[in-house]
C-alpha atoms as an extended CHARMM CRD file, in Angstrom:
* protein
*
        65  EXT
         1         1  UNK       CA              0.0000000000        0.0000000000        0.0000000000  PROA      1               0.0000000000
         2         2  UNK       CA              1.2400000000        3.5510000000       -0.9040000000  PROA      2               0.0000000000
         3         3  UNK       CA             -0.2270000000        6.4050000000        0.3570000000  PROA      3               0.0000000000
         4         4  UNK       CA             -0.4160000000        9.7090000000       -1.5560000000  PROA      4               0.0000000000
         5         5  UNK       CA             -2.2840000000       13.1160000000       -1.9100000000  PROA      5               0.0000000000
         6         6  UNK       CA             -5.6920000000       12.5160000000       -2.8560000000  PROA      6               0.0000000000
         7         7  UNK       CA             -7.5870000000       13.5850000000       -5.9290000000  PROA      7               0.0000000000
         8         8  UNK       CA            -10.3390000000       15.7330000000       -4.9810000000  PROA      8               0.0000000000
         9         9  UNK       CA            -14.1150000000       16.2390000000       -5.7080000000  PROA      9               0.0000000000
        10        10  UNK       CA            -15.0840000000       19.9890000000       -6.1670000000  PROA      10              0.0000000000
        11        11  UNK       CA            -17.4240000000       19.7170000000       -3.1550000000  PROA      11              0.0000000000
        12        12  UNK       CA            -15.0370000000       17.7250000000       -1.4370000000  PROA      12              0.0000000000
        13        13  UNK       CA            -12.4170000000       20.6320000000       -1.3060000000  PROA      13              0.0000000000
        14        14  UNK       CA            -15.3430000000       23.2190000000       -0.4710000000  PROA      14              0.0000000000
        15        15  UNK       CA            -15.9250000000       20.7030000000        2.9890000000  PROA      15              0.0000000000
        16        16  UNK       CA            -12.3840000000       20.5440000000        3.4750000000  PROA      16              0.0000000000
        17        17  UNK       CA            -11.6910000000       24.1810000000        2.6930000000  PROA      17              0.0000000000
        18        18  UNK       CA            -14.5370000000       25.1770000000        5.1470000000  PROA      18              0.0000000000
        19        19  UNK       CA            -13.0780000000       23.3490000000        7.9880000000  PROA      19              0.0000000000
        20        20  UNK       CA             -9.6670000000       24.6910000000        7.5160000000  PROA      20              0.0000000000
        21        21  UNK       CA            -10.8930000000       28.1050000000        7.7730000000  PROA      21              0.0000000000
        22        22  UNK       CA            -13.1750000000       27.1150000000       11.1870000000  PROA      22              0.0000000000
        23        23  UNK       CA            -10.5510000000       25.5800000000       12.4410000000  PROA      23              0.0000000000
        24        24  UNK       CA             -7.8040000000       27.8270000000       11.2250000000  PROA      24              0.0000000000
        25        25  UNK       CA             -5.7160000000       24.9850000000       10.1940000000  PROA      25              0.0000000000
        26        26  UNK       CA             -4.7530000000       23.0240000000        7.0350000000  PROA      26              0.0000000000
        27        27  UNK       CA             -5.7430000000       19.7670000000        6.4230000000  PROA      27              0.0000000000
        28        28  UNK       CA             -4.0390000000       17.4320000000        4.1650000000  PROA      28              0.0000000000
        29        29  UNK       CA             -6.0820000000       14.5020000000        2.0090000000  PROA      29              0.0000000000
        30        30  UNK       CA             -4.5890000000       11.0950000000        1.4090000000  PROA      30              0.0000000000
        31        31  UNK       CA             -5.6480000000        7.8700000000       -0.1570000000  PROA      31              0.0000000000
        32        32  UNK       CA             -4.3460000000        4.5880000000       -0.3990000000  PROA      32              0.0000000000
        33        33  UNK       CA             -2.9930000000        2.9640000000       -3.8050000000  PROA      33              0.0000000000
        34        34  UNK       CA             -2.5530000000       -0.9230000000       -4.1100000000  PROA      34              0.0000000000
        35        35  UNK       CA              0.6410000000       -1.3240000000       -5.5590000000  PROA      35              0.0000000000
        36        36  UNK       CA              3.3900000000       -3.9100000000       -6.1070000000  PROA      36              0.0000000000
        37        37  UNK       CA              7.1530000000       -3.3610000000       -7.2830000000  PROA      37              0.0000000000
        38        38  UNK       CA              7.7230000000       -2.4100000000      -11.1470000000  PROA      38              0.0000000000
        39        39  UNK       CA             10.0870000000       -5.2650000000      -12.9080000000  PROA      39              0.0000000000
        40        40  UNK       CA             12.5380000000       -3.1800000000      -14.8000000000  PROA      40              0.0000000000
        41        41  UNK       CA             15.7920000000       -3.5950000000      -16.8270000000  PROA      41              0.0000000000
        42        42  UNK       CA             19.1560000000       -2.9890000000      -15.9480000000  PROA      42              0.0000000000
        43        43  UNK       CA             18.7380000000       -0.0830000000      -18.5560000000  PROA      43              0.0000000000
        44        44  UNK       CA             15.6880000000        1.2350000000      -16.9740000000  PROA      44              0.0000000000
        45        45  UNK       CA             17.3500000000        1.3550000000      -13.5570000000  PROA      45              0.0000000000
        46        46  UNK       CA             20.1850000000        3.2390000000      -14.9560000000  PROA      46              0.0000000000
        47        47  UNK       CA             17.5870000000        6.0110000000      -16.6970000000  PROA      47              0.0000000000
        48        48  UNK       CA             15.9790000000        6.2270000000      -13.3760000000  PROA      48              0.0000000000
        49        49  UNK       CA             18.6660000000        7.2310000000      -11.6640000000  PROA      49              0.0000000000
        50        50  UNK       CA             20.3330000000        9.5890000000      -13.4260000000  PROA      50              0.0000000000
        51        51  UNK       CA             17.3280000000       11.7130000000      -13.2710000000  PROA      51              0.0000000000
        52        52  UNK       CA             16.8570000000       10.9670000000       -9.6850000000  PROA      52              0.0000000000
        53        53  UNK       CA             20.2890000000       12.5550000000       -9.8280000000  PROA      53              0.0000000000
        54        54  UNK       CA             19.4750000000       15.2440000000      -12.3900000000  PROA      54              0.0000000000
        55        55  UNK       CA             15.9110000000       16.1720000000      -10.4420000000  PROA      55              0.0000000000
        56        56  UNK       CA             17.3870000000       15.8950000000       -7.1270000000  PROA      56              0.0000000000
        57        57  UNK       CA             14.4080000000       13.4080000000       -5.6950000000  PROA      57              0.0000000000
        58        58  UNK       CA             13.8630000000        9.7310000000       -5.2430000000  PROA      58              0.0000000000
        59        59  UNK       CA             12.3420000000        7.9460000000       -7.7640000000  PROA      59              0.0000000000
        60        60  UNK       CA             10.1070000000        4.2430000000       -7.0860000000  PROA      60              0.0000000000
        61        61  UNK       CA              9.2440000000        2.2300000000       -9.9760000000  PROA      61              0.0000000000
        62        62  UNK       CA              5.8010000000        0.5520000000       -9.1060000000  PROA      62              0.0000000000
        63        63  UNK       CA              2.6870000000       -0.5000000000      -10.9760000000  PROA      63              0.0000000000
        64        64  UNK       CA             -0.4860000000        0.4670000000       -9.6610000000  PROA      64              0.0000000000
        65        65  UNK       CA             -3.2390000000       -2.1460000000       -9.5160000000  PROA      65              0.0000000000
């Protein structure tokens, strides 16, 4: 399972938006993907991280189910 920022309704970020401002605070939204590990090449590995490199940021190779 990998967790990530959720993709929001319009009325979903009006709720969430509304609360923030009650509460004067900000919320964050995050769903759960099912995922399991990307089989790659040798090659593919190597493109990855060079721009991991070139970016600055960590890369994972996964497919999502």
């Amino acid at each position: 399972m990998l967790w990530g920022f959720s993709i929001l309704k319009d009325e979903q970020i009006k709720a969430i938006s509304e609360l923030e401002d009650k509460m004067n605070i900000t919320l964050l939204a995050f769903s759960g993907l099912s995922i399991r590990n990307a089989e790659i090449t040798k090659e593919d590995l190597e493109q990855i991280q060079k721009l991991e490199k070139d970016l600055g940021l960590s890369l994972v190779a996964v497919n999502v189910d």
